[in-house]
C-alpha positions, 0 to 999 in steps of 0.5 A, a space after each residue: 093888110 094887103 096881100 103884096 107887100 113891099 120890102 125896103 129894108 133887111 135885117 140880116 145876122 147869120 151865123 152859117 154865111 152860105 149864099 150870104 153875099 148873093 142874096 145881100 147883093 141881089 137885095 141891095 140892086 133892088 134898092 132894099 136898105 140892108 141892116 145887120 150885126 157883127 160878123 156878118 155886116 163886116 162880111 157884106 162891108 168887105 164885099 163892098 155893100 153899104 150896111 147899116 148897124 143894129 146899132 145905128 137903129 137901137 142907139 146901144 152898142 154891141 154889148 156884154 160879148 154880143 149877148 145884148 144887140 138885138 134885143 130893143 124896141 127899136 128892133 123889135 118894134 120894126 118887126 112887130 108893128 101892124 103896118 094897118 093899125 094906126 097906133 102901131 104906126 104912130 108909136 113907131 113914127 114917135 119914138 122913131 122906129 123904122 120898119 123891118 120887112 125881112 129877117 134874115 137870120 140863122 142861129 148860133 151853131 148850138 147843134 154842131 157844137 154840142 155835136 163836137 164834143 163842147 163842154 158845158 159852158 161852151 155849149 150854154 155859150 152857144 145859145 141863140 138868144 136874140 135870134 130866136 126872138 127876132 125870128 118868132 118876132 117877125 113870124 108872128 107879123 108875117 101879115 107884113 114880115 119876111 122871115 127866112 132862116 134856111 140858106 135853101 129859102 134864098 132862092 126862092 125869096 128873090 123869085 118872090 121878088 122878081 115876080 112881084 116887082 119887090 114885093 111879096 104875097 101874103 101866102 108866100 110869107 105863111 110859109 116863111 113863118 111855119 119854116 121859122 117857128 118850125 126852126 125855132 121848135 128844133 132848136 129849143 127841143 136841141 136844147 132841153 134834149 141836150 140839158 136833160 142829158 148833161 143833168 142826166 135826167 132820163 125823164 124830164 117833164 116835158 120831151 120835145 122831138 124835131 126832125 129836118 123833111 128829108 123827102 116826102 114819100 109816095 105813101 107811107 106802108 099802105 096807098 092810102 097812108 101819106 108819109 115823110 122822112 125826117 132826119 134828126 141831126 145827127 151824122 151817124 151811118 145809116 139809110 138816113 146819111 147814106 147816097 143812094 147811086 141808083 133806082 128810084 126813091 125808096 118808099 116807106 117801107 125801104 127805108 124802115 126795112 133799110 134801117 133793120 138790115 143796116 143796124 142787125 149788120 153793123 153789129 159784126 166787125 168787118 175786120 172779123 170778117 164779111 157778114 151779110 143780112 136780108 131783111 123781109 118786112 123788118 125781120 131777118 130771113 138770113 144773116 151769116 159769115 163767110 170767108 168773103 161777102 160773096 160767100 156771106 151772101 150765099 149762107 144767108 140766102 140759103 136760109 130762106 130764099 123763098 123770103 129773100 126775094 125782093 128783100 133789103 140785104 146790108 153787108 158790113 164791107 165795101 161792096 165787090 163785083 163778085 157779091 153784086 153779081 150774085 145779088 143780082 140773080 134775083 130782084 132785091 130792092 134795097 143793097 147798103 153797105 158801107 162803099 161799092 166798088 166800080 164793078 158792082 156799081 157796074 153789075 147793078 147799073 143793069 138793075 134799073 129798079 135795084 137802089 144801092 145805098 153806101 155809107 161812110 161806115 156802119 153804125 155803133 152798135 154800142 151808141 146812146 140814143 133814143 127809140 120812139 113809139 107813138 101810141 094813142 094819146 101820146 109816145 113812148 120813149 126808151 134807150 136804145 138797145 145797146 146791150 150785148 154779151 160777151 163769152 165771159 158773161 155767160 153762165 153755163 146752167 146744165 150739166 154740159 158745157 158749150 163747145 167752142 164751136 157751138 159757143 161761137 154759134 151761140 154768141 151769133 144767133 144771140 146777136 141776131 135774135 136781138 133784131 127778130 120781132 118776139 117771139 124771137 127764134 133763132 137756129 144758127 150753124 157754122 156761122 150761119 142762120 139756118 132758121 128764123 121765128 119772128 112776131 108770134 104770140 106763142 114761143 113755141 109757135 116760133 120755135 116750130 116755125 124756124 124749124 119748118 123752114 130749114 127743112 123746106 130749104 133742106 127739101 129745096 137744097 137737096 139736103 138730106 136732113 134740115 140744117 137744124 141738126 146741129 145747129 144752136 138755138 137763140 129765143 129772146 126771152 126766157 122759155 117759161 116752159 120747157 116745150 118751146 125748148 123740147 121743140 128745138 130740140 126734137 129739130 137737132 138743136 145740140 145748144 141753147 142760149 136765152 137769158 133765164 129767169 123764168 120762175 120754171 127755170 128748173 125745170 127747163 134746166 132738167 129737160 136740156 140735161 135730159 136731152 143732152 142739150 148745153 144751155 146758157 143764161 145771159 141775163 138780158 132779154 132782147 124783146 123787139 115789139 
């Protein structure tokens, strides 16, 4: 095997025709003989090359809907054969197979197609056969093959060519080969996830995840740590779909944190008004309503301003000049939200280290998916946590009932609560987050700690008592005694809600009935590891 080797001849059957006639053209003036299939030899044909058909080379027609045109020596043997080994080539010479120096292939849609919506069979329709076998074909011979199956790699292929007067190097045909059986790893993983799904197997033998390079990152949470972002595919809203208009690449931190603050804010309708998050190491350190995003920002800054100082903060409305303005009183690293209009793009075009990212929605919260964790020797894989309450699923367990205020309050720290790390804490009031607890061992540990910082913003707002009197309080798991409660309770909580089930629930049921406190139960826990 030599490093450079020449192409004469291209096979191409692309499903996705981008650049198709540019690269076929710029091939053809090079003299390569061009080979191919269907639609796409019909398309070079109108644009006026010269193609030869797969079948000219197989002898066998297109057949049985186009399921069976590749698959034959005649095709696979030009991929395969070891151009340096003399019984390879007298075979070939023999039974009168040419050589295949490039593959030019992209698969049947299955992705989008399942994306769309399709039934079964038409999703089984769109299974790539024949592609994937050609492509792992001439991946394997990249000692001699070409194979290219990403429009983006068009490009660089013909400046391969242009630099080795048509031929290519041995290195340059490596990379080819790990971009393709990568391609080929996705889309089977595309296929057994979507399988698994509609046999509704939630845990199938084996579970394969694959991802697109979105961009490698400076580092990953520390220097010293290299990093990348993946895309899975999917279109939904997120720091993964969204533009960024300004400031420099976000790291990994920015986009982990990103994804906190956009997922917690999507979890308020923007028709029932503005709502804002700030999130500071993936928790929350103020999430709250207002009449407007402006005021929305504010009541959530007002939380804990101390943490929000260099912060993520996700709005689930488009942006507006005046929110921009008041965001932009102190460094923040991260805006998303779902549009911006051109006076906040304005305001923050001054803020050079400022990244805004928009969106073309917020994200369902009541959307499927998988989470991932990895851990040594292997990975964890659960639902995402979709789960949510409503007013009517609530079980009042003491001697008070809620009032509608405190209900609606109730309801709000609940659905924060779900995004703070456990021991999760949350005291809300008027719509607002007034204290955050997150990440300790002891419940109690967190419920002490959300109410020190509302009376250290109390001190620094000039208020004369913590926020927390009179606020409600969220935890994330049930209180397994009834000191984490008492201790919301000495900070002002007037009502409680957390899921139950404790084996002590009596208990803590008879300390909010001695302290005058209205509890609720909503029988699901939100424990955010």
């Amino acid at each position: 095997m030599t490093d450079l080797h020449p192409v004469r001849r291209a096979l191409l059957s692309v499903s996705d025709k981008t650049g198709l006639i540019d690269l076929a053209k710029a091939l053809a003036a090079r003299g390569i003989e061009l080979v191919s299939t269907g639609g796409t030899a019909k398309a070079m044909r109108e644009a006026g090359l010269t193609v030869r058909d797969v079948a000219e080379l197989t002898g066998f027609p297109e057949m049985m809907d186009g399921r069976v045109k590749t698959l034959h020596p005649a095709v696979h043997g030009g991929l395969l054969a070891l151009r340096d080994n003399a019984e390879h080539t007298g075979a070939m010479a023999e039974h009168g197979i040419a050589e295949i120096d490039l593959l030019v292939v992209n698969l049947y849609p299955f992705e989008a197609t399942v994306a769309k919506g399709a039934d079964y069979s038409e999703a089984i329709e769109n299974i790539d056969i024949g592609g994937p076998a050609m492509i792992r074909a001439a991946a394997k011979n990249h000692g001699f093959v070409n194979v290219v199956v990403d429009t983006e790699d068009y490009q660089p292929l013909l400046d391969e060519l242009a630099a080795h007067d048509g031929a290519t190097s041995y290195a340059f045909r490596q990379r080819l080969a790990l971009n393709a059986y990568a391609r080929t790893g996705a889309y089977d993983a595309a296929v057994s996830s979507w399988m698994a799904k509609a046999l509704n197997e939630p845990a199938p033998r084996r579970r394969v995840v694959a991802g697109t390079l979105a961009q490698t990152l400076r580092y990953g949470e520390n220097p010293h740590q290299a990093a990348a972002f993946y895309t899975d595919g999917t279109s939904r809203s997120g720091v993964a779909t969204a533009e960024q208009h300004q400031g420099k690449e976000l790291s990994y931190n920015n986009i982990n944190d990103t994804d906190a603050a956009f997922e917690l804010v999507s979890e308020f309708a923007p028709g029932d008004g503005a709502a804002c998050a700030i999130i500071k190491h993936a928790n929350p350190c103020g999430v709250a309503r207002g009449a407007t995003l402006e005021e929305a920002y504010r009541r959530a800054f007002d939380c804990d301003r101390t943490s929000a100082f260099g912060g993520i903060i996700a709005l689930n409305q488009p942006l507006d000049g005046p929110t921009a303005e008041a965001i932009a009183e102190i460094f923040t690293e991260v805006v998303i939200a779902p549009g911006a209009d051109e006076a906040a793009r304005q305001v923050f075009a001054a803020k050079k280290n400022l990244r805004l990212l928009t969106t073309d929605g917020l994200s369902d919260p009541a959307a499927g998916g998988l989470t991932l964790r990895q851990v040594s020797g292997g990975f964890l894989v659960q639902d995402r946590d979709n789960g949510r309450v409503g007013e009517w699923e609530l079980k009042t367990v003491t001697k008070r009932e809620p009032t509608k205020d405190e209900l609606r309050d109730l309801l709000f720290a609940w659905t924060v609560a779900k995004h703070v790390k456990s021991n999760a804490i949350v005291y809300v009031k008027d719509g607002a987050t007034v204290g955050v607890g997150a990440g300790q061992m002891s419940r109690v540990d967190s419920t002490r700690i959300a109410a020190r910082k509302s009376q250290d913003m109390a001190e620094v707002l000039g208020l004369p008592a913590p926020l927390t009197q009179g606020a409600v309080v969220a935890s994330d798991a049930f209180f397994p005694f009834p000191d984490g409660l008492l201790t919301a309770a000495e900070a002002g909580a007037t009502a409680v809600i957390q899921p139950g089930g404790s084996m002590r629930d009596d208990k803590v049921i008879e300390a909010a009935d001695a302290a005058g406190l209205a509890m609720v139960f909503t029988g699901m826990r939100h424990f955010r590891h």
